[in-house]
N, C-alpha and C positions, 0 to 999 in steps of 0.2 A: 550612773552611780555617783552621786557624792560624796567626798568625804567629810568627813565627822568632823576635819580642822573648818569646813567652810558651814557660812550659814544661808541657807536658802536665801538668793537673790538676784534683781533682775539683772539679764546680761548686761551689763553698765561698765564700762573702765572707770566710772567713781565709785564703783565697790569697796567700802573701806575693809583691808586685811589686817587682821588679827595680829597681833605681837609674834602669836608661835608660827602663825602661816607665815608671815617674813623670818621667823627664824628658822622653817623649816625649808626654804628656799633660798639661804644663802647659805646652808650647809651643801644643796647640792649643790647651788653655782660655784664652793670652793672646790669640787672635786674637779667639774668641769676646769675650773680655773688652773688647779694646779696639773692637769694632764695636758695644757694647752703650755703651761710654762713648763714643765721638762722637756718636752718638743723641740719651743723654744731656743731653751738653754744649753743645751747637749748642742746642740748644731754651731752653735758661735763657740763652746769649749771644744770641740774636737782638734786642731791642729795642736792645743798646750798638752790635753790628753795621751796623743799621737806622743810627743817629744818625752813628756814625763813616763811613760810606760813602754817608750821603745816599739810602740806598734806601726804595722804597715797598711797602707792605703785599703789594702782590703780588709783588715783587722778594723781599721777605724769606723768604716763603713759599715760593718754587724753591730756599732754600738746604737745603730738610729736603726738598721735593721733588725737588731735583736726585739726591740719594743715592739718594732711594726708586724715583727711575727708572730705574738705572742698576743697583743693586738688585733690586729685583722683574724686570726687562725682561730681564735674563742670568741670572738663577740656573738655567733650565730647561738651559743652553746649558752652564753654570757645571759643572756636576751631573754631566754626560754625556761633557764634555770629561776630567775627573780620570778614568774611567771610562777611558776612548781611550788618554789621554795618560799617565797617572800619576798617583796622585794626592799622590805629594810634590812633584813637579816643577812641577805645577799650583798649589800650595799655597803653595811657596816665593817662584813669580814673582808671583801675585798679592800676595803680603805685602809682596814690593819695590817694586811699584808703589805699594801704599798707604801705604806710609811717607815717599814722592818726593811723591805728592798731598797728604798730611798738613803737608811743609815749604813746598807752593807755598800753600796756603791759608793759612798763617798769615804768608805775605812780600807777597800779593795786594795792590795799593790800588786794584780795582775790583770792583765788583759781579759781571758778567759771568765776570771770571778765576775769581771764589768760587766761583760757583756750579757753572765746569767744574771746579773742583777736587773739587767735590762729586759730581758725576756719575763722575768719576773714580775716588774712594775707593768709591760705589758699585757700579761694575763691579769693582773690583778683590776686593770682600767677596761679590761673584755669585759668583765661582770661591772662597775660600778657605773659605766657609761650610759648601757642600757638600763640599767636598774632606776641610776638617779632621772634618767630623763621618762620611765614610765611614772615614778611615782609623781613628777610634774604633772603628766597627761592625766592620772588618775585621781590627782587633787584637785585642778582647778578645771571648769568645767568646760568642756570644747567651744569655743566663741574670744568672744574680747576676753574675757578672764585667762585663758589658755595661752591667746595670743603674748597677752602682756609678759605672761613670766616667760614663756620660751624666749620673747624678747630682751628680757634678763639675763637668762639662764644663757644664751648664746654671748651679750655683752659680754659676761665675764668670762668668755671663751677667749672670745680677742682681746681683751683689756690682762688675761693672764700670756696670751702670745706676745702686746707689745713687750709687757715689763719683764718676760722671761731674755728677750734679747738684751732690752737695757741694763739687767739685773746680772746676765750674764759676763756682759760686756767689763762691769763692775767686779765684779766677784774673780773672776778668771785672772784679772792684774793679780792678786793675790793667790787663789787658789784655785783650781778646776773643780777641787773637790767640794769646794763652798757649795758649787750649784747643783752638784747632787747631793748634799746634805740640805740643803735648803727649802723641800719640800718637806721631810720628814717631817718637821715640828707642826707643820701649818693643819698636813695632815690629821694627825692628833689632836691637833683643839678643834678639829671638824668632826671627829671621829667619838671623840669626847662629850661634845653639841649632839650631836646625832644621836647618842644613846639617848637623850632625854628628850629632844624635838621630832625626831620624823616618826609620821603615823605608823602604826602597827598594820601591816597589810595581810589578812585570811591568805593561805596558802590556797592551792587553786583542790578542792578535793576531789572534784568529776572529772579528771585528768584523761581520762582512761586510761590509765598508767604512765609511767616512764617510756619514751622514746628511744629505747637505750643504742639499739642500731645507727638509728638516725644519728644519735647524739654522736658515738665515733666516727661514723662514715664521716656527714657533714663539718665535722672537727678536720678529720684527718684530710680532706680536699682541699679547706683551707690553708690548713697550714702548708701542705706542699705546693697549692697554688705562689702562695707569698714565697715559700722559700724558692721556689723556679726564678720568679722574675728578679727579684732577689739575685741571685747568684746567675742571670741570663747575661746579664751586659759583661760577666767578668771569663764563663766558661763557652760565652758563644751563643747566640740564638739560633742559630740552625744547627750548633754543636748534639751530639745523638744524645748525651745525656738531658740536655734540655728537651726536646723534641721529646722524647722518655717521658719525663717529668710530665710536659702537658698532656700526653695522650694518655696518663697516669689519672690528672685529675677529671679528665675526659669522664674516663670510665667512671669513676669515684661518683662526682655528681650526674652523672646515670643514674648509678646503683641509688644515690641518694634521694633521686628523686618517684624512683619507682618506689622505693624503702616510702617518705612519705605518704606515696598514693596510696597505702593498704595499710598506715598505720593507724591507731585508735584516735593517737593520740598524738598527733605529727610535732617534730623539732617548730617546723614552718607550714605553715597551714598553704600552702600552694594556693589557695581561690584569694588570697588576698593579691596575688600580683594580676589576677584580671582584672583589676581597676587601672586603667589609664593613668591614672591621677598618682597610682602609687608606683608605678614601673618611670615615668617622669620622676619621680622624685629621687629616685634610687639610681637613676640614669643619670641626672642631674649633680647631684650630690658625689658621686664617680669623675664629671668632668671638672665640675667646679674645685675639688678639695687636690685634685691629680694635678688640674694649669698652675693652681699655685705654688704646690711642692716644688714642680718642678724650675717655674719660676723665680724660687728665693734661693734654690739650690744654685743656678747659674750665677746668679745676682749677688749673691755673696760671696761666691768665685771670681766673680768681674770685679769686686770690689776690693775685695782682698788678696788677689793675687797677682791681678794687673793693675789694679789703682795704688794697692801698699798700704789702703786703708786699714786701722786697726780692728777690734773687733767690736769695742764702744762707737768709732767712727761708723762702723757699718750697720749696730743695732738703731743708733741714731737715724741713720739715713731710711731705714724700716719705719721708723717712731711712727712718721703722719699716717701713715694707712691705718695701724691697731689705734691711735689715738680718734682718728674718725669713724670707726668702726663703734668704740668704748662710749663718744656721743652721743652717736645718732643710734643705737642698736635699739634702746628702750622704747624710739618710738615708732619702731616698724609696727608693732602689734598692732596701732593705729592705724597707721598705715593699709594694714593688712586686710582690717574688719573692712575699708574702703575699696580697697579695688583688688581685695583678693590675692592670692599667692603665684597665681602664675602668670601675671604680670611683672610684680614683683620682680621674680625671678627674672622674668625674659631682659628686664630692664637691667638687671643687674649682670648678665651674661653679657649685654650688649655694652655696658660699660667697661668691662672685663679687657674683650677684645680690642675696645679701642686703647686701654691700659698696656696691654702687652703690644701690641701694637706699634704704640708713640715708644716704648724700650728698645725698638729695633734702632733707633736716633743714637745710642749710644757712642761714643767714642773715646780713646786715649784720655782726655782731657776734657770731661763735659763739665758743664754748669749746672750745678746738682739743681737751680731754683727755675732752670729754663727747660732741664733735660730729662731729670730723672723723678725729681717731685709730682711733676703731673700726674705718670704715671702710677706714685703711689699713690695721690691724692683717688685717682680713677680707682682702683684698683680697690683702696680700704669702703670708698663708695659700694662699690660693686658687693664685697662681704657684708657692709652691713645690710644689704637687701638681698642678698639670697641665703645665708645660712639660717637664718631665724627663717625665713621662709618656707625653706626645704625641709624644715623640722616639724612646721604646722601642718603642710601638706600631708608629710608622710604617717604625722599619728592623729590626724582628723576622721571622723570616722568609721575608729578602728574599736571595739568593743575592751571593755577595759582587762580582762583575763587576754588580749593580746597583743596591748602596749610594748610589754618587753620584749616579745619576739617583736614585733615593726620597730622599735627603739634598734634592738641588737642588728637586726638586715640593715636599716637604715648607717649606722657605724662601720659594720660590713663594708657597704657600698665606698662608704668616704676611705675606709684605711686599704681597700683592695685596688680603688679607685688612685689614691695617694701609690704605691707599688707599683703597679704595673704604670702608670705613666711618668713616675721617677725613671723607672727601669729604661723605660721607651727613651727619653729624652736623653736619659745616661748616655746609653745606645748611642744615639743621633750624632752628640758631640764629640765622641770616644772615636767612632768612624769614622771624623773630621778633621781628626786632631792632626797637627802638622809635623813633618818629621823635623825642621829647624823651627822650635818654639821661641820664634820673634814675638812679642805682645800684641803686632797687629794681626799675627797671623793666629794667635790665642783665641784674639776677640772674634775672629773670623770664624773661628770655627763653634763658637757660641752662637753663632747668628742661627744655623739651620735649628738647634735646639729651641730658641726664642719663639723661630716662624712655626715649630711642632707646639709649643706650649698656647700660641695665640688659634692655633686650629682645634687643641681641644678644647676652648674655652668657646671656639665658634660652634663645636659641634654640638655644645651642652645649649647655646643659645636654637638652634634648629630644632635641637629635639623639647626644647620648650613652649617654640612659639605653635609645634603639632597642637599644644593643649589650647590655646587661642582662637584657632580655626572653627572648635566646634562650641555650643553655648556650655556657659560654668555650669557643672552640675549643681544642686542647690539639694544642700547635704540637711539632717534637721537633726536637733539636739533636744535633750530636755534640760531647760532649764528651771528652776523654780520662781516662784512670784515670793518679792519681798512680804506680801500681806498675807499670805496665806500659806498651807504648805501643800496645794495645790501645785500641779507642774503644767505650764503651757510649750508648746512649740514653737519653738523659732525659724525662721532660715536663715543660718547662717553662709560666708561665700565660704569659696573652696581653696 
């Protein structure tokens, strides 16, 4: 299916785009952008936060957790709805809303208020995540054309993570509230753009109705999934109420997935994960988004609480990876049409590892330009060739009425993926921690968390090179011929 913004032509990366096709593609790259810099930003404000509002470790902790529940818990929901409903009109309302949560968080003077402002902006990025990245898959057509923007659309993913630390870094000397206020505007002249640039997309009307079971069940597992692990490293992993909790979602997706098998109309269409191609991606995208959370989480700890570095000194020390990321990201797509995505990937997993890795070298005293650069250097490498890649993989192929659901599973994947292995490494270090907290005995106790973070980055690299072993599948698209409006077949890789 083409859209009405393109004009029949041949699969070519010199396809020249239209005024409104780039301006309807940097409306979505700003949504992308600005969800990747509140992320960001909130994680370098948290200790002025904490001070200014009187909150405790674990209060501060629900403000990165409040998003990621609100987040991960609707994306499945998020996904299926743009799908039903629209998915500009989905796209649109969610952006309003997070630009109203954007201004109430940063007018807040309680803990409490923050943190549902945060649960708030992260429901509101459930729906716009999936939304904006189907209307990408649905605009431009599966090949080089696809590859390109998703290689956009992922750039200003990282190019909105570096500048959210730098910006935060900046803004914090002065206010904490700056950098929750600092989204709002940006939103709205995106939101603003969007009513006039992005395509009108038919509502889906052979639906066979509303999934409406599916829609709670699968709602309600997620969010208890996130809130377990979530609140595991503080009340106990073997503690009964956690154990509860998972044998809680157990059941849940049981119920959800027998719910599925007999619906008309399924939340997730279950025959899309027997593709190899897409259970890799979803597997991938879990390891990849999980090593690095919990990565920056230690890393900003090492920096700032055993080094005494500020919070500018440590967005800085992040800078090289988003900034090689924000260079090189645009010409994966290139890349991609060449040798494919799950290369790509494996190469980038492979980088990964040896990134985390060379981090284990740390000490008291290193030489950021011998010790710790590398590994960002490694590290921002490795993102810009697997996130745009994980994103082509996972909606190649996929019929355009169910971009949003494989958009929304695939965000699933990264934010359930991001939880549970924050949670795990929380874990790891918490269980290490020394009872006389000398600073080597600090950094000491980060190491086992580091060696946990560099093993899921290897395990995302194993379960990639599975997809190597056997020949690429050789997927076909239609794309149309410049001369005519005849459509030929291509083969595109995978």
């Amino acid at each position: 299916m083409t859209s009405p913004l393109t004009t029949p032509a041949a699969p070519s990366s010199a396809v020249r785009w239209t005024p409104r096709l780039w301006g309807t593609l940097l409306v979505l790259c700003a949504a992308m952008f600005l969800d990747a810099l509140d992320v960001s930003m909130v994680g370098v404000a948290l200790p002025s936060i904490g001070s200014d509002l009187d909150l405790s470790t674990s209060a501060l902790q629900w403000i990165v957790s409040g998003y990621i529940l609100g987040y991960g818990g609707l994306l499945l929901l998020g996904g299926r709805t743009a799908d039903l409903l629209g998915r500009r009109q989905v796209f649109l309302v969610a952006l309003g809303v997070f630009a109203l949560a954007s201004l109430l968080g940063g007018l807040v003077d309680s803990g409490p208020l923050l943190i549902a402002s945060r649960f708030i902006k992260g429901l509101s990025a459930a729906f716009t995540a999936p939304a904006g990245l189907s209307i990408i898959t649905t605009t431009f057509a599966e090949g080089p054309l696809r590859n390109r923007a998703l290689s956009i659309y992922t750039t200003c993913a990282a190019t909105g993570f570096s500048m959210g630390l730098v910006l935060s870094g900046l803004l914090t000397e002065a206010s904490w509230r700056l950098t929750m206020l600092l989204p709002a505007p940006i939103a709205l002249i995106a939101l603003v753009a969007g009513l006039k640039l992005l395509p009108r997309s038919e509502r889906e009307n052979d639906h066979n109705g509303y999934d409406i079971p599916g829609a709670v069940i699968g709602t309600a597992s997620m969010l208890l999934l996130v809130f377990t692990v979530v609140q595991a490293p503080q009340v106990g992993w073997a503690s009964a109420r956690t154990l509860l909790s998972f044998l809680g979602v157990a059941a849940l997706l049981t119920v959800f997935v027998l719910v599925e098998r007999r619906s008309p109309g399924p939340l997730i269409r279950l025959g899309v994960l027997r593709s190899g191609s897409q259970i890799r991606a979803q597997l991938g995208a879990m390891a990849f988004f999980g090593s690095y959370v919990g990565f920056q989480f230690l890393v900003t700890l090492y920096m700032q609480s055993l080094l005494g570095w500020s919070a500018l000194h440590t967005a800085l020390a992040f800078l090289p990876a988003g900034a090689l990321v924000a260079v090189s990201s645009t010409k994966v797509g290139s890349i991609v049409d060449r040798f494919g995505t799950q290369r790509l990937i494996a190469a980038g997993f492979a980088l990964m590892v040896v990134g985390y890795a060379l981090f284990l070298r740390v000490n008291l005293d290193p030489v950021y330009a011998a010790v710790i650069l590398p590994s960002m250097l490694l590290i921002g490498a490795a993102c810009a060739l697997v996130f745009p890649s994980l994103n082509i993989q996972a909606t190649n192929g996929v019929e355009d009425h169910e971009q949003g659901m494989v958009s929304g599973l695939l965000n699933t994947s990264v934010q359930v993926g991001g939880a549970i292995f924050l949670a795990v490494v929380t874990a790891v270090v918490t269980a290490g921690a020394p009872e006389h907290a000398t600073p080597q005995a600090v950094l000491d106790s980060y190491r086992p968390g580091l060696v946990v973070v560099t093993g899921i980055a290897l395990a995302g690299l194993l379960i990639t090179l599975t997809g190597l072993r056997t020949p690429r599948a050789q997927q076909s698209v239609v794309v149309a011929k410049s001369t005519s409006l005849e459509a030929e077949r291509v083969s595109v890789r995978d």
